[in-house]
LUMNUDO-695547 format. One record per residue (C-alpha): x, y negated, z; residue in three letters. Coordinates in steps of 0.1 Angstrom, whole numbers, plus 5000, padded with zeros to 4 digits. Example, Ala and Ser with C-alpha at 12.3 -4.5 7.8 and 13.67 -1.06 7.14 Angstrom:
BEGIN
512350455078ALA513750115071SER
This chain:
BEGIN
822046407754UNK825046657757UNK828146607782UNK830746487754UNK832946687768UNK835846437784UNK839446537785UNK838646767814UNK836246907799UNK836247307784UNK833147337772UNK831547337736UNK830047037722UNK825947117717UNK823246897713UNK819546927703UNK818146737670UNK816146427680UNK812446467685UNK811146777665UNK814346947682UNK814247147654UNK818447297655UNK820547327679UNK824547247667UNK827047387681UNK831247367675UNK833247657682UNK836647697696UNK837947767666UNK836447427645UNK833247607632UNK830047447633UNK827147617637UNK823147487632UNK820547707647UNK817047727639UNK814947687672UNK811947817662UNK813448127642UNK816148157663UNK818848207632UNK821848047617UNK820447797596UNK824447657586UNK827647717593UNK830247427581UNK834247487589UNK836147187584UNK839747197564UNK841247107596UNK839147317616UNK842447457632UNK844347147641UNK841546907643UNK838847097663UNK835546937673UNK835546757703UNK831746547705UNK829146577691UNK826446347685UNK823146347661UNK822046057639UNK818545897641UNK815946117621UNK814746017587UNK811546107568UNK811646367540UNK811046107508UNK813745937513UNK817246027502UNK820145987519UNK821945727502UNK818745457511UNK819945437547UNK818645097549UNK814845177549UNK815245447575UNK814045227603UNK810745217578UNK807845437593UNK805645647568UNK803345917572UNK806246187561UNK807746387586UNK810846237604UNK813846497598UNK817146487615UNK820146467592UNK823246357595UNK825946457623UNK828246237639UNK831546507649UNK834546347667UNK838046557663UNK840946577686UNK843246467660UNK841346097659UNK838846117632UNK835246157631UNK833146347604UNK829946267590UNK828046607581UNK824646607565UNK822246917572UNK820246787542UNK823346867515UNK824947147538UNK828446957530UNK830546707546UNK829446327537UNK832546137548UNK835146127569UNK836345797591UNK839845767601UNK842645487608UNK840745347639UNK841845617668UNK845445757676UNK844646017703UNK841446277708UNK838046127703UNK835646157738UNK832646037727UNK830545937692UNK827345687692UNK825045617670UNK823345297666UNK819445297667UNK819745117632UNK821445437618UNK824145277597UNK826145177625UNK828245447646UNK830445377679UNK833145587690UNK835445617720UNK838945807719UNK842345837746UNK843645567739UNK841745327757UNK840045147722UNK836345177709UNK835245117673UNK832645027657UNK832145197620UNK830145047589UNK829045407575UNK828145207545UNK831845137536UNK833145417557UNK835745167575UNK835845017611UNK833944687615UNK835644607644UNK838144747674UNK838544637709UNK840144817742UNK837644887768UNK840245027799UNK843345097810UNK842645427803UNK840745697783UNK837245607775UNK835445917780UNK831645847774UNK829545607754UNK825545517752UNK823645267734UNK820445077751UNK817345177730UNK817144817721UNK820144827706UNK822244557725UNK824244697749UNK826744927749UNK828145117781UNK831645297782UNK833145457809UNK836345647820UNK837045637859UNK834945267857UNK831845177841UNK831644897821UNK828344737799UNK829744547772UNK827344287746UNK827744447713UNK827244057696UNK830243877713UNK832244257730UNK832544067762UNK831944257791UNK828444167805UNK828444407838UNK831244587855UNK830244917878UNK832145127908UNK832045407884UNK833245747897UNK836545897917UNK836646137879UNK836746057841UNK832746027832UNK831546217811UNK827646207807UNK825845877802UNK822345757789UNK819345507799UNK816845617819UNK813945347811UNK813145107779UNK813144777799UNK814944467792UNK818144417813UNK817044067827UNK813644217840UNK815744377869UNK814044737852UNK816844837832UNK818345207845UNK821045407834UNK822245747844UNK826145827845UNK827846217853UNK831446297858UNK833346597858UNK834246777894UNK831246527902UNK828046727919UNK826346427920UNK824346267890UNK824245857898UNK821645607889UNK822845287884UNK820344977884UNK821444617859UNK820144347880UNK819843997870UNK821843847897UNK824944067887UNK824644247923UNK824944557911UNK828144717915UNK827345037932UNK824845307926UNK820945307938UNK819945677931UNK821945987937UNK820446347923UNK822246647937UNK823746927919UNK825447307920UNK828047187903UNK829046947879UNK826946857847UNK827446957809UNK824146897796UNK821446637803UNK818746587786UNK816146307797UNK812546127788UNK813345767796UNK810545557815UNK808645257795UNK807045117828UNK807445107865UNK804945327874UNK806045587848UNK808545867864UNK812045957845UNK812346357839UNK815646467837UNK816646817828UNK820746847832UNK822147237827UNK825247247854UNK828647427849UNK827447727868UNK824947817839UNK821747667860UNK819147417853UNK817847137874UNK814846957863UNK814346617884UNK811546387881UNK811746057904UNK810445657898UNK813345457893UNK812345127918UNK815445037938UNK817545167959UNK817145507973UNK819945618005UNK819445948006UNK820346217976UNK817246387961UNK817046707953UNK815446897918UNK812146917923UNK812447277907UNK815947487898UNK815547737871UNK818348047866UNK818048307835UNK819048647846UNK819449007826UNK817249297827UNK817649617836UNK819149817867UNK822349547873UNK820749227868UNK823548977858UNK822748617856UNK823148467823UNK824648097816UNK822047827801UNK823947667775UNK821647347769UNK818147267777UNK815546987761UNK812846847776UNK809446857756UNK806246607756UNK804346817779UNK805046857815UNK805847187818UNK807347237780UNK810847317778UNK813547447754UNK816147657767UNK819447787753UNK821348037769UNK823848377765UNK827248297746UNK828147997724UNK828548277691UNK824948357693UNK822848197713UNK819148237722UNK816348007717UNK813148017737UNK810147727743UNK809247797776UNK806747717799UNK807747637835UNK805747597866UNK807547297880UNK805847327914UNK807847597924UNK811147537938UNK813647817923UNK812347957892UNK814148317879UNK813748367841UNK814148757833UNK815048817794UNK816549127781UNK819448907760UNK820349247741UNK816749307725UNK816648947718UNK820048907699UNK818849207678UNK822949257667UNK823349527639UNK826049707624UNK826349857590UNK828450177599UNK828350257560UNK831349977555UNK833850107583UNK836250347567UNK837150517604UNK834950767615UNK835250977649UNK835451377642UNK832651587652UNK834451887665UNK833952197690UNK835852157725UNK837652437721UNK839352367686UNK843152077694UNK843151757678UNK846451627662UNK846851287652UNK849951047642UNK850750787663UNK852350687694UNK852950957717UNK850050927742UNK847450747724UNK844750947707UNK841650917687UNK838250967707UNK836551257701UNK833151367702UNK832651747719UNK829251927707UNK828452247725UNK828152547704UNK824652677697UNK825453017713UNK826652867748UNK824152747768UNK824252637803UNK823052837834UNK821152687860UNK823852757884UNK827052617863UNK826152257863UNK829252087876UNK827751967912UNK828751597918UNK830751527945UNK829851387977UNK830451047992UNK832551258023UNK834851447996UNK835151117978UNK836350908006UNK838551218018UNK840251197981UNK841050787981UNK844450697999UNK843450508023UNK846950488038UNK847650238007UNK844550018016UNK845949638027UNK846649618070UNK846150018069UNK848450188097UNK849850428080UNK851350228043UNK854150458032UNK857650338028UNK856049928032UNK854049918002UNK852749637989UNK849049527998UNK847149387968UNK847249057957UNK844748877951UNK844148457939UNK842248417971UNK844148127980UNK843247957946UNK839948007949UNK840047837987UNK841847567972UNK840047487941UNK836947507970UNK838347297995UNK839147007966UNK835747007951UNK833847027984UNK837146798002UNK836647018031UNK839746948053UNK839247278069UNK839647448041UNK843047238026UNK844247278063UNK844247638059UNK846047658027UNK848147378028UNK849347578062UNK851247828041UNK855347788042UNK855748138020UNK857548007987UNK856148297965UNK852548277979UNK852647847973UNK854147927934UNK851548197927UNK848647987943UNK849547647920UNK850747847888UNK846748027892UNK845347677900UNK843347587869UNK844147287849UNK841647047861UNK842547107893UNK845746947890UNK845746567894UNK843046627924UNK845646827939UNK848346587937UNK846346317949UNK845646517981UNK849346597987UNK850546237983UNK847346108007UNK848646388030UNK851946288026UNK851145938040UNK850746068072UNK852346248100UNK855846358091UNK856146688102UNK852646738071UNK855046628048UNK857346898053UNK854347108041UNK853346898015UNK857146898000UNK856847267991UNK853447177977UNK854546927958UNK857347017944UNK855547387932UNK853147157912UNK855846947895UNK857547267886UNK854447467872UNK852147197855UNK854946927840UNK853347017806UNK849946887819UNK850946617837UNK853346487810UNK850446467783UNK848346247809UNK848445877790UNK847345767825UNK849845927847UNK851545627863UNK848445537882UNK848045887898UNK851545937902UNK852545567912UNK851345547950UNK854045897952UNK856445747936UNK856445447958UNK856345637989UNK859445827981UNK861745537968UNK860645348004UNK861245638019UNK865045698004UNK865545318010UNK865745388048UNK867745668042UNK871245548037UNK870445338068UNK869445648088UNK872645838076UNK874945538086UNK873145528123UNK873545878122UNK877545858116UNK877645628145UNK875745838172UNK877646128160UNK880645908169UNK879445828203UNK878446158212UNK881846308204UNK883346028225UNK881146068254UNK881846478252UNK885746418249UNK885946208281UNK883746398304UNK885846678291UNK889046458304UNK887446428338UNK886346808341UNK890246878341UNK890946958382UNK893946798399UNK896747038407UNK897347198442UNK900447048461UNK899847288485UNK902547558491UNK901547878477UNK904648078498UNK906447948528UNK909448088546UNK910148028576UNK914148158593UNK913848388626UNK915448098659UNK918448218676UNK920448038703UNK924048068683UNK922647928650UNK921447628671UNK924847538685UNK926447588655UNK924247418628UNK924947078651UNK925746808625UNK925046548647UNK928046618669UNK930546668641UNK929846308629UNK929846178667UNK934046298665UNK934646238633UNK933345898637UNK936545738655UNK938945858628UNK936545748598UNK938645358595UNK941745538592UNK941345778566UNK939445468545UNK942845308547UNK944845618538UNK942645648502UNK943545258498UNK947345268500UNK947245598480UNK945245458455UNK947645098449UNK951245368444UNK949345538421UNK948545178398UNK952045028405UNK953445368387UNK951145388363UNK952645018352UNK955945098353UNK955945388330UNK954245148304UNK956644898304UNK958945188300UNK956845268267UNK957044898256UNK960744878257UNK961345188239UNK959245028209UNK960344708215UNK957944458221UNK959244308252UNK961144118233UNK958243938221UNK956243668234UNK952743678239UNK952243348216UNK954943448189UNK952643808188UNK949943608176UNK951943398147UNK953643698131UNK950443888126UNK
């Protein structure tokens, strides 16, 4: 059972034929598919699709096997058992434009090709234990169910809100369990949901039963991985429907790809699971599935496959397959092109086991140098090379000392010491050096990524405090555009959980934010489920700017009451004026100016004569009215209106 790969997922679909695990099939990046022989170890097919470029392989999944004296147009009599050998035949591939291909190893061609049922990228491709039946899971939220008999979809129902990432069928045949961020077991008679499960905090992406059992008997196991997960959950169907979260946990390096297992058929009986992590190790697990277990279990052994020679460099396992004896196991490893096939024997008692292979030797690549038409001179050292071209580029050339020189003992070039090699490097230009010439730059490294990606897989808030503690603009754009892409929505749902809090954090996370928004819209825009990661944000901001047009009007008015206050104390700082005489002057006392500045005694005398001279002003005062009179009667009889009476004045006007 291979990891189908998810929409997280980067890896190459693989999976192992069923029983004889005779080939090993294996899609490219590029839409090839490959069969390898396991016990040759050489290409037995190679099939590239018309499409192969837009509609790559996404799953993979192999059909049950078939015996050799049958074709394969009876598909109905497969479930027969005869004394032939069982072969596997057909495979089940799942595209990202929506369709799935049926290819048969038997013809070496493509035997059909469903489509109309799926609009987005299909996850995941199941085949029912009666081999004419086939179950597939896409993006957009919807399984089918295919009649490969007619080639069309029996049947179509949506099984989440989101992408459905991972399918299995029970070995009975009568349940089916799809998952995405939730786990659900549906009753493939009716499609109603018959159990519902926590499921994990990440799109699943590995499923398959652990034991044989009926689900009523309270025996019935199945095991579930996701990706960014480093646990592998067990989860337990009980008949009283208590069984929402899971019982076992197995621990990992790092999240799963490839699990392969040998389900239990009694109680007693001990599930072996064999599941090949990101970081190119195996972990073989073997454990009795009877209830709940509260602490995480370790592999009972861990097994690593590194290169020979003087720099041993460990090499990835690609997928691994358990075998019917206890120790028996097929490995794959070294590079999806080519890889190598070995049936190994492994002493499970030990703890960490180290596989040395010489993945060179074992590849056994030639090269027929008779078909390249450019071949390297063979020339003297002495002799200049001219060749067309760019100005600095040149073709290598091979020197070969003349027969005639012949080095002395003495004129070997002597190597160089560690002292004069130190004394050469410029160590002034090494990062926090003293002595960095004109402020150069120190080197950069992604550092900070690498703490990042750490801190959300591990969700170490040590770590996050460390980076998320960075205000440098450049540093927080290089960081998030180096970021990888699965890395993303974990990061966002970090910021906004941070955000939540204290304010003076979301001042950080702002800068964070608003790098990842910038950098990854591409990403984040293709999610189909992007309003529930985004939604709690996007909540939190609009309650957020809600309050602020309150804030900014109580703002306005304490700005308006400060300004007050500060204008009247200003008023009362202002200091009264001084009345007090800044110059006085003062005349010198003599005994003549007191006599004569007297003014008392001139009113004392003048007072007796003060009636008369009142009545003098008087009598001068009535001559000069009774004058005044006479000259304007004078004036009135010159113009002649004496004449007139004052009441005959009034009738003639």
């Amino acid at each position: 059972m291979a990891a189908d790969g998810g929409s997280a997922s980067l890896v190459f679909p693989s999976a192992f034929s069923p029983k004889s695990r005779q080939y090993l099939a294996v899609c490219a990046q590029d839409g090839r598919l490959r069969i390898w022989d396991t016990q040759s170890n050489t290409l037995h097919q190679e099939y590239v699709p018309s499409a192969h470029l837009s509609a790559t392989c996404s799953c993979i999944s192999w059909g049950p096997c078939r015996t050799e004296k049958e074709g394969p147009q009876r598909k109905k009599r497969r479930s027969e058992a005869g004394p032939a050998v069982e072969k596997a035949d057909f495979l089940a591939l799942g595209t990202v434009a929506g369709s799935v291909l049926i290819y048969s190893t038997a013809k070496g061609t493509l035997h059909s090709t469903l489509e109309g049922a799926h609009s987005d990228r299909v996850n995941s491709v199941r085949w029912h234990p009666d081999g004419s039946t086939l179950y597939s899971s896409s993006n957009d939220s919807h399984i089918a169910e295919w009649d490969l008999q007619t080639g069309r979809t029996r049947c179509k129902w949506k099984a989440d809100r989101g992408a459905v990432t991972s399918l299995c069928i029970s070995p009975d045949g009568r349940l089916l369990v799809s998952a995405g961020q939730t786990i659900k077991m549906w009753d493939l008679e009716t499609k109603e949901v018959y159990r519902r499960f926590t499921g994990h905090s990440t799109a699943v992406t590995t499923l398959g039963f652990a034991t044989t059992r009926p689900p009523d008997s309270d025996g019935l196991y199945f095991v579930s991985g996701a990706a960014h997960d480093r646990l592998l959950s067990v989860w337990q169907v009980r008949a009283d429907g208590k069984d929402k979260n899971a019982v076992v946990s197995f621990t990992l390096t790092d999240e799963p790809l490839h699990v392969d297992l040998v389900p239990s058929d009694s109680k007693d009986e001990a599930v072996r699971l064999a599941v090949v992590c990101k970081d190119g190790q195996l972990h073989l697990f073997e454990h009795v599935l009877n209830g709940a277990c509260k602490k995480p279990l370790s592999p009972t052994c861990s097994l690593q496959v590194s290169s020979a020679g003087d720099s041993p460099a460990p090499v990835p396992v690609l997928a691994a397959a358990l075998g019917s004896e206890q120790q028996g196991l097929l490995l794959a490893y070294g590079n999806h092109l080519q890889p190598v096939v070995e049936r190994a024997k492994v002493n499970t008692a030990e703890r960490h086991v180290c596989l040395v292979r010489d993945v060179r030797a074992a590849l056994k690549l030639t090269v027929d140098t008779a078909v390249t038409k450019v071949k390297t001179p063979t020339i003297k050292s002495d002799a200049k090379v001219l060749v067309p071209g760019f100005p600095g580029h040149r073709a290598p050339v091979k020197s070969v000392p003349s027969e005639t020189e012949k080095r002395k003992p003495g004129s070997t070039l002597a190597e160089k010491s560690i002292e004069e090699r130190l004394g050469e490097m410029d160590l002034s230009l090494a990062p926090g050096g003293k002595g960095v010439p004109g402020g150069a730059p120190s080197l950069q490294t992604d550092s900070c990524a690498v703490l990042l990606v750490q801190g959300l897989e591990s969700k170490d808030p040590d770590i996050l405090n460390k980076v998320f503690q960075t205000k440098k603009e450049p540093l927080i754009k290089t960081t998030v555009a180096r970021l990888p892409i699965p890395a993303v929505l974990p990061l966002v749902e970090e910021l906004t959980h941070r955000m939540q809090g204290h304010p003076n954090s979301a001042l950080l996370m702002v800068r964070w934010l608003k790098a990842v928004l910038t950098q990854h819209v591409s990403y984040l825009s293709t999610q189909p489920d992007l309003v529930s990661h985004l939604g709690v944000l996007y909540h939190m901001i609009e309650s957020r700017i809600k309050t602020f047009q309150k804030l900014t009007r109580l703002h306005g008015k304490l700005y308006l009451l400060v300004t007050q206050v500060a204008a009247v104390e200003q008023s009362c700082a202002i200091t009264e004026l001084d009345r007090t005489a800044k110059l006085v002057y003062e005349e010198d006392s003599s005994d003549e100016g007191e006599e004569g500045s007297g003014d008392d005694g001139l009113a004392d005398e003048d007072s007796e004569n003060w009636e008369e001279d009142e009545q003098e002003m008087e009598e001068t005062s009535d001559k000069g009215s009774e004058e005044e009179e006479e000259e304007m009667n004078v004036e009135m009889k010159l113009n002649g209106d004496s004449d007139l009476e004052p009441e005959n004045e009034s009738e003639e006007e």
